[in-house]
C-alpha positions in Angstrom: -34.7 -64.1 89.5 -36.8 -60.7 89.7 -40.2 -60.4 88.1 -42.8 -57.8 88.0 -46.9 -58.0 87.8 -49.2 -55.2 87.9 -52.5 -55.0 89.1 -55.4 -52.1 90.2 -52.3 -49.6 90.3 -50.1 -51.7 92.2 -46.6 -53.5 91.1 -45.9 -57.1 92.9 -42.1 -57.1 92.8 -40.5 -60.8 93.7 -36.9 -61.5 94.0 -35.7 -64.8 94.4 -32.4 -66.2 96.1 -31.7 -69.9 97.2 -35.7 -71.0 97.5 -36.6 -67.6 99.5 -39.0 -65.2 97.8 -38.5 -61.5 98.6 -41.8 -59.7 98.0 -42.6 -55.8 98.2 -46.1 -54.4 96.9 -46.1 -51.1 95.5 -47.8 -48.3 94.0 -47.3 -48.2 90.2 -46.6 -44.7 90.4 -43.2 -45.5 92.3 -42.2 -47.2 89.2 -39.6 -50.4 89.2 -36.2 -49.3 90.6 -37.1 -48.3 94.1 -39.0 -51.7 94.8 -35.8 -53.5 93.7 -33.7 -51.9 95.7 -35.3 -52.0 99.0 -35.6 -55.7 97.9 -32.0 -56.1 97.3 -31.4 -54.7 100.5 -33.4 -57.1 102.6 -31.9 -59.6 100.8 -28.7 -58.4 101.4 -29.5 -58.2 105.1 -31.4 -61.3 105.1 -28.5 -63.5 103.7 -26.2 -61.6 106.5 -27.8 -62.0 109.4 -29.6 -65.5 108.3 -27.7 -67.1 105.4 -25.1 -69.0 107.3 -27.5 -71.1 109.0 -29.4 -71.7 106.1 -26.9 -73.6 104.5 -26.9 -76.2 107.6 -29.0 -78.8 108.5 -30.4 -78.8 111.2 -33.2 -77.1 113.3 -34.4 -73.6 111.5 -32.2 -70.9 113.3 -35.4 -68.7 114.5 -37.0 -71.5 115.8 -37.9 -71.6 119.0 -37.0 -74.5 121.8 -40.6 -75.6 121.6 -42.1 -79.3 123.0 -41.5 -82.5 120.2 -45.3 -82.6 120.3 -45.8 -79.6 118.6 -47.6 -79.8 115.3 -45.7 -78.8 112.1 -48.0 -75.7 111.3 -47.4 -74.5 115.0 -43.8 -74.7 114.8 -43.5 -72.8 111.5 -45.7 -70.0 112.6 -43.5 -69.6 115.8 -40.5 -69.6 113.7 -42.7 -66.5 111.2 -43.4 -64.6 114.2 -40.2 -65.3 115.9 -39.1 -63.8 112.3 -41.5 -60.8 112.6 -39.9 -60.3 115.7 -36.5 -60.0 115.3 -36.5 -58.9 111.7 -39.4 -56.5 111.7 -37.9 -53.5 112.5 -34.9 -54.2 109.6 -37.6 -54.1 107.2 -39.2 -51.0 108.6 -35.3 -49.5 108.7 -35.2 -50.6 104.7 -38.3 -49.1 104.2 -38.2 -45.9 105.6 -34.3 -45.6 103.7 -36.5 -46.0 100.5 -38.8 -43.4 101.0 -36.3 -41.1 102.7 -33.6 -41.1 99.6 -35.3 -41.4 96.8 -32.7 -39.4 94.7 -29.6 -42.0 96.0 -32.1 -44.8 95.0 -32.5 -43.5 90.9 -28.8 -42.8 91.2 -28.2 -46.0 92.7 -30.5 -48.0 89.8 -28.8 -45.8 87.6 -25.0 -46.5 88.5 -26.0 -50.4 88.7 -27.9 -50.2 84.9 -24.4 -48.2 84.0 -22.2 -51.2 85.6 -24.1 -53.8 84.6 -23.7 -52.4 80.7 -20.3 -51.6 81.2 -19.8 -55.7 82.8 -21.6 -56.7 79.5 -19.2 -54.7 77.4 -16.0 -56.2 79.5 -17.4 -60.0 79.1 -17.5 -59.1 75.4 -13.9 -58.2 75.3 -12.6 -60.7 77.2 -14.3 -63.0 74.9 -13.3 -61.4 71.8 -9.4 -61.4 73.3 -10.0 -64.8 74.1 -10.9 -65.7 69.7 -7.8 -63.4 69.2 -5.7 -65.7 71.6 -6.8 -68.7 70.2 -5.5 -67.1 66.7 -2.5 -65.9 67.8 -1.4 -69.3 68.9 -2.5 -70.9 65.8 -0.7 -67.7 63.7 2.3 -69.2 66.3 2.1 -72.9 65.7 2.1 -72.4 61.9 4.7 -69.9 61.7 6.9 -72.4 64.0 6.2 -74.5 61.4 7.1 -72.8 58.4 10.5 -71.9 60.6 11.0 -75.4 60.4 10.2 -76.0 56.9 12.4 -72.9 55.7 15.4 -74.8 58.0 15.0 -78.0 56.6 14.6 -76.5 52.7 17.9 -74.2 53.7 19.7 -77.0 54.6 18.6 -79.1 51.5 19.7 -76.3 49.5 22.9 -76.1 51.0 23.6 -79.6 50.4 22.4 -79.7 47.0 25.0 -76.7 46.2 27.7 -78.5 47.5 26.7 -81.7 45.3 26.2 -79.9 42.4 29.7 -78.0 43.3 31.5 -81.5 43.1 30.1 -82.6 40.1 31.1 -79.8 38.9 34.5 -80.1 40.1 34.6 -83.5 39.3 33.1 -83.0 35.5 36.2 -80.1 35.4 38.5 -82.6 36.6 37.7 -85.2 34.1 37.8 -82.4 31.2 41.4 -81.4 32.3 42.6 -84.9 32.5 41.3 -85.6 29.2 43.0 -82.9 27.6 46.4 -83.5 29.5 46.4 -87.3 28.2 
């Protein structure tokens, strides 16, 4: 989930993935889209380097081999500065990308707005092909159907002509033998 709050000319940008909350403070000037980005790609690089382990029980992967008589606060602040540590200088990497390329950012935000309406559109006619299948097979089932029914009054008709064809005979029959006797 992404949200936004503003504050004495700063924006507190939070993205959330799988119980880990991505924060970036900026200046409200620098609007919405470059924030997200360079969140998204910490994320990104987050989830890559760290994501597989997180998944497993188990010891935290940037903790460090410390004593079993280490308190719990101790331990997580060696695993936050063994943290800073090795993934300090991504961030600063993420960071300086941002400010360096701002016109590949709005293009970026721009091309990912664009794909995101074009998804939307493409989930609407899936859906809407979807209703039409669903119609076609009932047009299908009812027209295999009234195949059927046309079959079965075809072949009631046909019998019908060929009893109405021997009374007939049989009624001419009966007329010519009266008149011969």
């Amino acid at each position: 989930t992404r949200s936004t709050y503003s504050w004495d000319g700063h924006t507190f940008n939070f993205l959330v993935d799988r119980g880990f909350v991505f924060l970036v403070v900026a200046e409200e000037a620098l609007g919405r889209s470059v924030p997200f980005v360079f969140l998204e790609r910490v994320r990104e690089d987050f989830m890559q380097r760290y994501g597989s382990s997180i998944d497993e029980e188990g010891q935290h992967p940037l903790a460090d081999d410390a004593d079993e008589d280490d308190f719990l606060f101790e331990d997580r602040f060696s695993i936050a500065y063994n943290l800073d540590r090795e993934f300090g200088p991504r961030l600063k990497d993420h960071m300086q990308y941002c400010i360096n390329h701002p016109e590949e950012i709005s293009k970026l935000s721009k091309v990912k707005s664009h794909l995101s309406e074009v998804k939307g559109i493409m989930m609407d006619n899936i859906e809407k092909i979807l209703d039409r299948g669903e119609k076609i097979e009932l047009l299908v089932g009812k027209t295999e159907t009234l195949q059927s029914q046309a079959d079965s009054f075809h072949r009631h008709g046909r019998e019908l002509r060929r009893k109405m064809w021997l009374q007939n005979l049989r009624f001419k029959l009966m007329v010519c033998g009266g008149i011969a006797l």
